[in-house]
C-alpha positions, 0 to 999 in steps of 0.5 A: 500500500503506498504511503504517500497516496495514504497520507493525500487521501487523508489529507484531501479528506480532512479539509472535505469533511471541514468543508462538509460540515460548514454546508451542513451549517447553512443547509443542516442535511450533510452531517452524516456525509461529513462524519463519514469523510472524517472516518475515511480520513482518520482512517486513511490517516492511521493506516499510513502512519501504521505503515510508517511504523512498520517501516521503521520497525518502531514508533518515531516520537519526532516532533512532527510525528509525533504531532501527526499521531495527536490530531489523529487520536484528537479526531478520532477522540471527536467522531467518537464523541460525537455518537453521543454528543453535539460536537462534531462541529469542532471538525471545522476546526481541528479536521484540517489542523490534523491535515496540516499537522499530516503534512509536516510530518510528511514535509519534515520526516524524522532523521531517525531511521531506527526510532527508539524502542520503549518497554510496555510501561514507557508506551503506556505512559506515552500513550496516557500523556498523549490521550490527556493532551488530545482530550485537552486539546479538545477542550480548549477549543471548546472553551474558544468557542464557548467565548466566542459564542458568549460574546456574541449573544451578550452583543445580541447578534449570534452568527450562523456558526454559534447559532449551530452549536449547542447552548451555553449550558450544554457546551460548558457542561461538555467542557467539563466532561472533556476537562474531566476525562482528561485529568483522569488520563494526565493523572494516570500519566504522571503517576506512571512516570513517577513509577516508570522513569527513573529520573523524571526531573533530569535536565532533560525532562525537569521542565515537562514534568514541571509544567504538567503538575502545574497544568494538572493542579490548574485542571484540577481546581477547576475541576474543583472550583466548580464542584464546590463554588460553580464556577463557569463561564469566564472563569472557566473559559480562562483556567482552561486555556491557561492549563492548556498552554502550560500542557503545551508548553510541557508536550511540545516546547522541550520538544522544539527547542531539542530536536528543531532548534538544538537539532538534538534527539 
């Protein structure tokens, strides 16, 4: 199976499906239509970097791959979701990201030919922290768009995009839901690395270990914040974001400066 005709189904149909569902907004028919490109997309999309792994005998946890292998579980996280819930117009969004973060993963291959081998209890600590990020990913854009949609109403004039959207109260309860599942997974990834890896404040590692006990403690009060003191609207909105950059900061940034700016591995 080619690689290379993989990765350009995915990516034609990640933009397709994005387009899809901006229609289904004005004529409210091609939902399914949408969903159903997604799925070929995220499929073709995780087939292709199966074979790459299998290629490279390995999972390649290069900066671009890697970022490749979060939009993937994003999407899927997404579609799956959507079953259940009003979420699916959060594709518009994050389908074409998956498609752009594809095709830097295709522009920019890692160096490596041989990735690094991890035992079981590494992939399933990297396979936690990536699921937490996913699930957080999601809810910060959830939190966008719970701003951009609360401006809009206190302005009396939504726009056909927020119109399409669930209301206020629905959308927070779902970011929390979000906010919810991803803890859970950030907490199991940081009780497992504490367990797993041997010097989890090494220099190389001080600084995403750092930041992502300072982005569960921020998820956490939130959590905790609204349980005990109902917080919301603003106040959510903006403990959300400022956990998701901390998050990203610690997932990426150590990341970046290594293998993009340091050219190390």
């Amino acid at each position: 199976m080619n690689l290379y005709l993989l990765e350009g189904l995915a990516f034609c149909l990640y933009f397709a499906s994005s387009i899809t569902l901006l229609l289904d907004i004005k004529e409210n028919q091609y939902k399914k239509i949408a969903l159903i490109l997604a799925w070929v997309a995220s499929s073709a999309h995780l087939l292709s970097l199966s074979l790459s792994t299998w290629q490279k005998q390995g999972i390649d946890f290069s900066f671009f791959h890697t970022a490749s292998i979060i939009s993937l579980i994003i999407a899927f996280l997404l579609l799956l979701a959507s079953f259940t819930k009003p979420v699916e117009k959060l594709g518009i969004a994050l389908f074409p990201i998956a498609a752009f973060m594809l095709l830097l993963d295709v522009t920019y291959p890692s160096s490596l030919q041989t990735p690094q081998k991890y035992s079981l209890a590494m992939n399933i600590h990297i396979l936690n922290s990536i699921i937490a990020f996913s699930l957080l990913t999601i809810a910060a854009f959830q939190a966008l768009l719970l701003a951009v949609q609360n401006n809009q109403l206190k302005s009396h004039n939504p726009g056909r995009l927020m119109l399409a959207f669930p209301p206020l109260q629905a959308m927070e309860s779902l970011l929390f839901q979000m906010i919810s599942a991803g803890v859970l997974f950030l907490s199991i990834s940081l009780l497992s690395g504490f367990f797993f890896i041997e010097d989890l404040f090494a220099q190389h590692l001080v600084h995403k270990t750092l930041l992502s006990i300072i982005a569960w403690i921020i998820f956490s009060s939130l959590l905790i914040g609204r349980a005990r003191y109902g917080w919301r609207g603003k106040t959510a909105i903006r403990w959300t974001l400022l956990g998701f950059i901390f998050l990203l900061l610690a997932y990426f940034g150590s990341k970046l400066v290594l293998e993009l700016i340091l050219n190390k591995v």
